[in-house]
C-alpha positions, 0 to 999 in steps of 0.5 A: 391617216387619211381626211378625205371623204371622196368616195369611189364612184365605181369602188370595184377600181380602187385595185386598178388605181392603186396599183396605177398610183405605184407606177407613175410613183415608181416612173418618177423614182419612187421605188417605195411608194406604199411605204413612204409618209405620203405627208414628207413628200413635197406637194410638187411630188404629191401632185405629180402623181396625182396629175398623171394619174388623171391624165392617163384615166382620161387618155383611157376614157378617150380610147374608150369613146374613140373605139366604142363610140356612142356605146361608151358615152351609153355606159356611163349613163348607168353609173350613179353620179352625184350631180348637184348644180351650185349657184354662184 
């Protein structure tokens, strides 16, 4: 069972991630992804996945800005993020 509280910022996508999380699975030899205990594989492993999956949602929204320009950045101003500032 999963801990985690993070909540999807836009939650239409959690199809597009998931399906993204099976490839770079299955790109590092895990050809069963969605079966496997997450909990047996090694944090290398875990991490991994994880790590390549942000790096390919950057390299997106890079590609975005890069063809859309300032309209890009503009439609990010419509999603409600949760900003909170913290004093160190």
């Amino acid at each position: 069972m999963s801990r985690s509280t993070n909540q999807k910022v836009l939650p239409g996508s959690y199809g597009i991630i998931n399906q993204m999380k099976y490839e770079v699975a299955n790109e590092f030899g895990i050809t069963n992804y969605d079966a496997v205990d997450k909990g047996s594989l090694t944090s290398r492993d875990n991490g991994y996945i994880g790590g390549n999956i942000t790096k390919r949602l950057v390299a997106l929204g890079q590609q975005a800005m890069i063809n859309q320009g300032q309209q890009a950045i503009n439609q990010t101003q419509q999603i409600d993020l949760e900003t909170t500032q913290q004093t160190y």
